[in-house]
TIRO-2110 file (N, C-alpha, C; in Angstrom, 1 decimal):
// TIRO-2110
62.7, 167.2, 147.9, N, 1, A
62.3, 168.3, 147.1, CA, 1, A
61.1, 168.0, 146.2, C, 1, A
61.3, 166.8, 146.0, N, 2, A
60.0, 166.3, 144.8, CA, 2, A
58.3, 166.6, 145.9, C, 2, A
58.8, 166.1, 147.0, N, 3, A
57.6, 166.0, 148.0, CA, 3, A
57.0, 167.5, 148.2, C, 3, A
58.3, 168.2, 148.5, N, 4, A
57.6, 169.9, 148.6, CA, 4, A
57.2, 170.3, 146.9, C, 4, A
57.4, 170.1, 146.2, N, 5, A
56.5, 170.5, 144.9, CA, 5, A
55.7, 170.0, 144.7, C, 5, A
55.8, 168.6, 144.9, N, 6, A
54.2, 168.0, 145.3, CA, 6, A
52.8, 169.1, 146.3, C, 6, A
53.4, 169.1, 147.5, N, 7, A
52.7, 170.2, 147.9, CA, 7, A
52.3, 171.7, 147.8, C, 7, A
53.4, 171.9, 146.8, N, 8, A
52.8, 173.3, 146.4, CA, 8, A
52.1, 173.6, 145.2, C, 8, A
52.1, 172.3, 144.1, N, 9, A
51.6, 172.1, 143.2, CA, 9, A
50.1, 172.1, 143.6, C, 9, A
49.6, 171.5, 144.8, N, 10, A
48.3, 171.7, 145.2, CA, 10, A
48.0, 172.7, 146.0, C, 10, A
48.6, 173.5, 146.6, N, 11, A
48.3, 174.8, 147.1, CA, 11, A
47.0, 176.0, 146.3, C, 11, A
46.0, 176.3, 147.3, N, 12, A
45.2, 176.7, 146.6, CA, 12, A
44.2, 176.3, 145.5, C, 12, A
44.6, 174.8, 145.9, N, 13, A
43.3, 174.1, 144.8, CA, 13, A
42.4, 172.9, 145.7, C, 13, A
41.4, 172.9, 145.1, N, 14, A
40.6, 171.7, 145.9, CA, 14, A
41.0, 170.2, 145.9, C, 14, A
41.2, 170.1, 147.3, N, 15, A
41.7, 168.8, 147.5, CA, 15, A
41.5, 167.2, 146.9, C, 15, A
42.4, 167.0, 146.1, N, 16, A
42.2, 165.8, 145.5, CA, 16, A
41.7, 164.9, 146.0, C, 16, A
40.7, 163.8, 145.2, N, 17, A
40.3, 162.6, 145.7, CA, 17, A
41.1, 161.4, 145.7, C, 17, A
40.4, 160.6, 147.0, N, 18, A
41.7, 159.2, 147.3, CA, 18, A
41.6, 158.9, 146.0, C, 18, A
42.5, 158.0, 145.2, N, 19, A
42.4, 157.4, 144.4, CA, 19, A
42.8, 155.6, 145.0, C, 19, A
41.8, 154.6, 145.2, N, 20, A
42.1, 153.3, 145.8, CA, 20, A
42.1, 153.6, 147.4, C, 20, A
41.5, 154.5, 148.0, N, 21, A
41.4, 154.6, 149.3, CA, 21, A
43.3, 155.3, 149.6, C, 21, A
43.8, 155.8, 148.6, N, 22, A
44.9, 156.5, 149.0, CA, 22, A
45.2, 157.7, 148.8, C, 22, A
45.7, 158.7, 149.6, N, 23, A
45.9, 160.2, 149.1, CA, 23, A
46.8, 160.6, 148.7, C, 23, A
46.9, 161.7, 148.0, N, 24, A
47.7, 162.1, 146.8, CA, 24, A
49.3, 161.8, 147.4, C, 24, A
49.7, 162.1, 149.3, N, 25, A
50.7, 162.0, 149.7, CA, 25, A
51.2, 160.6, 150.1, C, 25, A
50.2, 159.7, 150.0, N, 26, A
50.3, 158.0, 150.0, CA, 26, A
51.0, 157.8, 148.6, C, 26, A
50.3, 158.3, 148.1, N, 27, A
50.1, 157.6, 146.3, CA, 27, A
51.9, 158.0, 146.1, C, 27, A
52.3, 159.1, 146.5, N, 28, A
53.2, 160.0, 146.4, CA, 28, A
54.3, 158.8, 146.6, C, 28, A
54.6, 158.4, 148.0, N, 29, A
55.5, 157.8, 148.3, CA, 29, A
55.4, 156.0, 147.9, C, 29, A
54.1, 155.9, 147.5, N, 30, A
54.0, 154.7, 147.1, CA, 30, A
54.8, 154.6, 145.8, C, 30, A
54.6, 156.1, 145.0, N, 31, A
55.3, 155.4, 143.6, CA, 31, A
56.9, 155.5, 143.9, C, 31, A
57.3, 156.1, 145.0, N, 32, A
58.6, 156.2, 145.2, CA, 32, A
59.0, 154.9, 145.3, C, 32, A
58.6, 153.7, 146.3, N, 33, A
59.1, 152.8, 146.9, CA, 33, A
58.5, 151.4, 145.5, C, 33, A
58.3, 151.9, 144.9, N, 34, A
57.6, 150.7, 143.6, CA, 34, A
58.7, 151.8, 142.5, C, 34, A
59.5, 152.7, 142.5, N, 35, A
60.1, 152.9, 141.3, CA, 35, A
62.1, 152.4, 141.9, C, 35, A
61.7, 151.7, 143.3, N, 36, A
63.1, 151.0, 143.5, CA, 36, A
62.6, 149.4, 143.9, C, 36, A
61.4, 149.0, 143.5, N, 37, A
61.0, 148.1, 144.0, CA, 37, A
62.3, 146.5, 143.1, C, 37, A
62.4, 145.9, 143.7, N, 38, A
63.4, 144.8, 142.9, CA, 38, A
62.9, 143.6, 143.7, C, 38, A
63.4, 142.1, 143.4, N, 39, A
63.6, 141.0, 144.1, CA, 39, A
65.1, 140.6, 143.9, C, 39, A
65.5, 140.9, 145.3, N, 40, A
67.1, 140.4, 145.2, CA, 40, A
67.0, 139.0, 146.5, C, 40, A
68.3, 138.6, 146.2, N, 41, A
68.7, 137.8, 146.9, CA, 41, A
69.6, 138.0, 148.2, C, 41, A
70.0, 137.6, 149.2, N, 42, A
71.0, 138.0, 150.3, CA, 42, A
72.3, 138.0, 149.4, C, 42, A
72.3, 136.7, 148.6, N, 43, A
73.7, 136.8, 148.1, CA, 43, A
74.0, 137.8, 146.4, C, 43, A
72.8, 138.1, 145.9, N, 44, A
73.2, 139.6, 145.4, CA, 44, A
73.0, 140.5, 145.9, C, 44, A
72.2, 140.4, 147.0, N, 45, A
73.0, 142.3, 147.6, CA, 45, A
74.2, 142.0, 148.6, C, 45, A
74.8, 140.8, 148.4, N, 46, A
76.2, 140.9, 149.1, CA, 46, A
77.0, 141.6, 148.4, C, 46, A
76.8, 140.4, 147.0, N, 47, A
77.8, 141.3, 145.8, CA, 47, A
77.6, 142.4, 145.6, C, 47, A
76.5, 143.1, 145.8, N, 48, A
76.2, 144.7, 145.5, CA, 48, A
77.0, 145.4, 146.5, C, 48, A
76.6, 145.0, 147.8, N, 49, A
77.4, 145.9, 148.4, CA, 49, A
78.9, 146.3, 148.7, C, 49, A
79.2, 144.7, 148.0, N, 50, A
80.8, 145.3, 147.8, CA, 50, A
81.1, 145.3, 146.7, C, 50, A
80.6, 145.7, 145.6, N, 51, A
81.3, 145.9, 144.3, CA, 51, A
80.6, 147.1, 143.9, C, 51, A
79.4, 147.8, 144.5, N, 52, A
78.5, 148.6, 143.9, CA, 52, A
78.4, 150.1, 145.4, C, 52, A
79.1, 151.2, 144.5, N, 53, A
78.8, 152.1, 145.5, CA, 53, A
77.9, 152.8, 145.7, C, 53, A
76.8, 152.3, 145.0, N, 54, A
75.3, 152.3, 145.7, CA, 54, A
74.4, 151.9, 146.3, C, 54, A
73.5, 152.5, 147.3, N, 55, A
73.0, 151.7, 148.1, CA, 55, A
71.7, 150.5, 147.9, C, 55, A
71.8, 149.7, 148.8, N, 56, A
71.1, 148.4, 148.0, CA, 56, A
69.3, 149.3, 147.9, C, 56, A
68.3, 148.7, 147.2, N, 57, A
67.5, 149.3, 147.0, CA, 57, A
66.1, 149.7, 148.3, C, 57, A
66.0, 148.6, 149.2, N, 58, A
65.3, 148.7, 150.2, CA, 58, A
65.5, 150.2, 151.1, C, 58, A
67.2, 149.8, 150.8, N, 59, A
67.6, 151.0, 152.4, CA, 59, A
67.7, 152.5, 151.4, C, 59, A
67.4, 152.8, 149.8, N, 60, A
67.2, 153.7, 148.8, CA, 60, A
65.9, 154.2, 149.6, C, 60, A
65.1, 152.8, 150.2, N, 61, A
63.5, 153.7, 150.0, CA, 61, A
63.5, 153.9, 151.7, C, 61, A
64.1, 152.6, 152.4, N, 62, A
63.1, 153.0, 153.9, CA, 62, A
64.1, 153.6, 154.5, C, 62, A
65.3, 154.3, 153.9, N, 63, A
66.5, 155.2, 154.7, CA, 63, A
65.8, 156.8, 154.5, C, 63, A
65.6, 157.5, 153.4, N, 64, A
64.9, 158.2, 153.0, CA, 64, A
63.9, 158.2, 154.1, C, 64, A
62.4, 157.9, 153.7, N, 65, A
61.4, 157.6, 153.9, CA, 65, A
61.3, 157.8, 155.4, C, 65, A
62.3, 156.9, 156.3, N, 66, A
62.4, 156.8, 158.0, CA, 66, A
62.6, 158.3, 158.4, C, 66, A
63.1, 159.1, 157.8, N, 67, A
63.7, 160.1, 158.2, CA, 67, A
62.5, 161.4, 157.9, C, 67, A
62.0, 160.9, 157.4, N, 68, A
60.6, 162.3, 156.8, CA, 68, A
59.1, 162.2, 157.3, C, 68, A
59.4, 163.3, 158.6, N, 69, A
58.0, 163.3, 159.0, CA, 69, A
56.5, 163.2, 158.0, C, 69, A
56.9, 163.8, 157.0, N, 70, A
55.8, 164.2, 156.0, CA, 70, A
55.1, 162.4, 155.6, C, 70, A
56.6, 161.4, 155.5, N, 71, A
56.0, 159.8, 155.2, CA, 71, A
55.0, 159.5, 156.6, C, 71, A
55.7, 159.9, 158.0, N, 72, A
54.8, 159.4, 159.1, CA, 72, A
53.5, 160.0, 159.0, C, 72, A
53.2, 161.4, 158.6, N, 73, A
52.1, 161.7, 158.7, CA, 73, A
51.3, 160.8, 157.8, C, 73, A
51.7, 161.3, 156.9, N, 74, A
50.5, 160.4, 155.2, CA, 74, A
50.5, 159.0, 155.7, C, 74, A
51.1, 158.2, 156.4, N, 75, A
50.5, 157.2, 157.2, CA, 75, A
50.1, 156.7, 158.2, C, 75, A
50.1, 157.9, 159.1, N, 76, A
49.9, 157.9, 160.8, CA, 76, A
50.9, 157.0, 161.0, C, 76, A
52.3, 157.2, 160.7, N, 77, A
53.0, 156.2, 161.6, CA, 77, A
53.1, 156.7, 163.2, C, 77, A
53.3, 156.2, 164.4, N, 78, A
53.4, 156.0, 165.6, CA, 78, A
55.3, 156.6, 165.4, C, 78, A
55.6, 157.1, 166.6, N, 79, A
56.9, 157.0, 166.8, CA, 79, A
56.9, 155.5, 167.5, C, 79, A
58.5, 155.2, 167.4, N, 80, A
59.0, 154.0, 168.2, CA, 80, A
58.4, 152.8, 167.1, C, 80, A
57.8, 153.4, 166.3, N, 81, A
57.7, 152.0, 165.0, CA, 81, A
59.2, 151.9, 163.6, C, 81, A
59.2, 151.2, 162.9, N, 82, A
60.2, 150.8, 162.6, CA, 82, A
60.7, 151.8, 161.4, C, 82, A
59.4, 152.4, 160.6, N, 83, A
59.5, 153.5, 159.8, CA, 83, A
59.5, 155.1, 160.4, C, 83, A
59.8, 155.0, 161.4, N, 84, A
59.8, 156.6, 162.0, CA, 84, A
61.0, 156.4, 162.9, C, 84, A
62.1, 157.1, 162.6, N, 85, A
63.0, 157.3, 163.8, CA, 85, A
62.8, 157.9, 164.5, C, 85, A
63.8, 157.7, 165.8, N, 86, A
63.8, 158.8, 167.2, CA, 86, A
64.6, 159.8, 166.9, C, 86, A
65.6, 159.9, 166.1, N, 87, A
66.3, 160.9, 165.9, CA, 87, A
66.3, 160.9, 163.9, C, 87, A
65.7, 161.8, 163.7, N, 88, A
65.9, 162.0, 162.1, CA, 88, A
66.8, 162.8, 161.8, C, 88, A
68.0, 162.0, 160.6, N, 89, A
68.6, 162.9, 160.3, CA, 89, A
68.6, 163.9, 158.7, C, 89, A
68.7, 164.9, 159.0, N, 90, A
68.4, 166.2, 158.2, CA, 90, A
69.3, 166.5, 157.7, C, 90, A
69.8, 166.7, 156.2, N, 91, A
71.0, 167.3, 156.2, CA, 91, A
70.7, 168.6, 155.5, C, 91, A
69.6, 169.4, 154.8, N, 92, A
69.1, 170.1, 154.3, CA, 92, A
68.0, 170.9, 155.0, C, 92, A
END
């Protein structure tokens, strides 16, 4: 939802400049994956995942993210690469 307000926020206006060689829909998901960014260990996201019914923070950004053509375009991902699934699932 954030990403479509993102886009309609700029509807009808002139297109933003890269900021750092990145576009407003890079910059976009960049700040997503830096606002779960952490350094954990194997053996704290063990404990996380069985004490904590939330999901550990990586698979917050690249479970999301895998699933949204809008991330493949803003980075030309390829299908059959590790951030684009074959089958995305939608629940909305």
């Amino acid at each position: 939802m954030a990403f479509a307000a993102m886009e309609k926020s700029m509807e009808g206006k002139a297109r933003p400049a890269k900021i750092d060689n990145f576009t407003p829909e890079q910059r976009f998901f960049l700040g997503w994956a830096q606002a779960w960014a952490e350094i954990s260990t194997p053996e704290g996201e063990a404990f996380q995942a069985q004490n904590d019914p939330h999901a550990i923070a990586r698979y917050r950004v690249n479970g999301p993210l895998s699933n949204m053509p809008e991330f493949a375009s803003a980075f030309a991902c390829k299908t059959g690469k590790q951030m684009v699934r074959s089958e995305i699932c939608n629940i909305w």
